[in-house]
N, C-alpha and C positions, 0 to 999 in steps of 0.2 A: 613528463607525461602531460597532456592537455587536457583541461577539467570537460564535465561530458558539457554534449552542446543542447543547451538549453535555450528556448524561444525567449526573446530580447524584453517582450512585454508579457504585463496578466492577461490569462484566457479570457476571450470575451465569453459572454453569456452565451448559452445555445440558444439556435434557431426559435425550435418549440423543445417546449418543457419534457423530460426525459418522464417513463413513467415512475412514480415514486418505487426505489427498489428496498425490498423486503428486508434488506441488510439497513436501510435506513428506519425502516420502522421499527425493529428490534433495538439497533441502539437507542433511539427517542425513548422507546419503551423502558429498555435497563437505566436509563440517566434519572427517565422521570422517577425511577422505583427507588431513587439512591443506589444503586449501583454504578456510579460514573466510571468508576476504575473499568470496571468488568466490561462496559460499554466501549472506552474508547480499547481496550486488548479488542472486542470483536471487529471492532470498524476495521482499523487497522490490518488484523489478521486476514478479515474474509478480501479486501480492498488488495492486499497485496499478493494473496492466492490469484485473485483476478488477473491482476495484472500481468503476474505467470503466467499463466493460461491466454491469455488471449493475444499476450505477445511473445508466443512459446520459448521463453527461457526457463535455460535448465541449469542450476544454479548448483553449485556443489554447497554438499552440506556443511563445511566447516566458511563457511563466507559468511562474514554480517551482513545485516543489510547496509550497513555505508559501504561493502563491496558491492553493494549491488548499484545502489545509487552513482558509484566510481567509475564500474565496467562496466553496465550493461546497458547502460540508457543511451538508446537510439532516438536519430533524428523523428522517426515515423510514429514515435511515443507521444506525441504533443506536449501537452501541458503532465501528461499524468506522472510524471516520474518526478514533478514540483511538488503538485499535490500532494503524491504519494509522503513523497521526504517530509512533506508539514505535517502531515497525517502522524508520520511515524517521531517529529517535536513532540506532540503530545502522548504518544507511545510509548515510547523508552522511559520516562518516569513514573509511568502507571502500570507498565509492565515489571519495570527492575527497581520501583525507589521502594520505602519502605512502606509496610503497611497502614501505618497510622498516617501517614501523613496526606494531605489534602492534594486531589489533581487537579489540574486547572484547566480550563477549554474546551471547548464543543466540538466534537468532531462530527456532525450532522450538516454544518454549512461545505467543508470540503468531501465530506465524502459524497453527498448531495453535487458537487461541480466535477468530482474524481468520475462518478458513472455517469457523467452530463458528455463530457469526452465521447466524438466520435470514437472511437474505437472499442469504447467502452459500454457502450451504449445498450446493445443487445445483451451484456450481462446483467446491466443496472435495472433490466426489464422488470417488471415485478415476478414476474417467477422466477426471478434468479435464488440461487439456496446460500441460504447463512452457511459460515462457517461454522461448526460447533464448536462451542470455546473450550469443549476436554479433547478436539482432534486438529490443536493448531500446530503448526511445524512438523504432520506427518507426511511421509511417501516424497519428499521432493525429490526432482530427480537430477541429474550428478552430471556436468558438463567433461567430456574426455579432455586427457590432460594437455590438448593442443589448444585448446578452448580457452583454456586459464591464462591469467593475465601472469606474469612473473614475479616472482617474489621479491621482495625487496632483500638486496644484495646478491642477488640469486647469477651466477653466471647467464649468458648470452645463447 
């Protein structure tokens, strides 16, 4: 199987400056308050609903996201499904390590480049709406099983 195709070099900078989206001030807000953990789960969360949406996949529910990072990222995605996967480095420890334990890294400078992304652009608007952090990983919806990539070992 061929890894997804990803653009060779870093996104350049946008044209002009996207406007500051709402999902970016709320995290700034929870990091500055000491809530970093709780910050990077929203960035992350609302960022990667996004992405759903505005590049209508429908992802079944038992998939990680490295399955999604695996099979679903298309050419027409740009830079966001990089971003996205760096977004989600700082995720997965904040999301799943332990409580006490300290997270490391900002996720304001990428998620700030993640709705800079032409495609992304009109969600990263400022009226775009946070995710709420008690309604993350509900309603997704479920690709038919022609859709799906095949299981490993899985007959032909």
């Amino acid at each position: 199987m061929s890894s997804p195709a990803y653009p060779a070099s870093d996104p350049p900078g946008p044209a002009t400056p996207a406007p500051e989206a709402e999902v970016v001030r709320e995290v700034e807000r929870l990091a500055s308050t000491g809530h970093r953990r709780e910050a990077i789960v929203v960035a992350f969360e609302t960022a990667y609903r996004d992405f759903e949406l505005t590049f209508g996949l429908e992802v079944p529910p038992d998939w990680t996201y490295a399955d999604v990072f695996a099979h679903a990222v298309r050419t027409d995605m740009g830079y966001a499904p990089v971003l996205l996967a760096r977004l989600y480095a700082l995720y997965a420890p904040a999301r799943y390590g332990r409580p006490e334990d300290d997270v490391d890294g900002d996720p304001v400078p990428l998620l700030r480049a993640f709705y800079a992304e032409p495609p992304l652009q009109p969600r990263g608007s400022a009226t775009a709406t946070v995710l709420p952090y008690a309604d993350r990983n509900r309603g997704r919806p479920v690709l038919v099983p022609s859709q799906r990539p095949p299981r490993a070992g899985a007959a032909p």
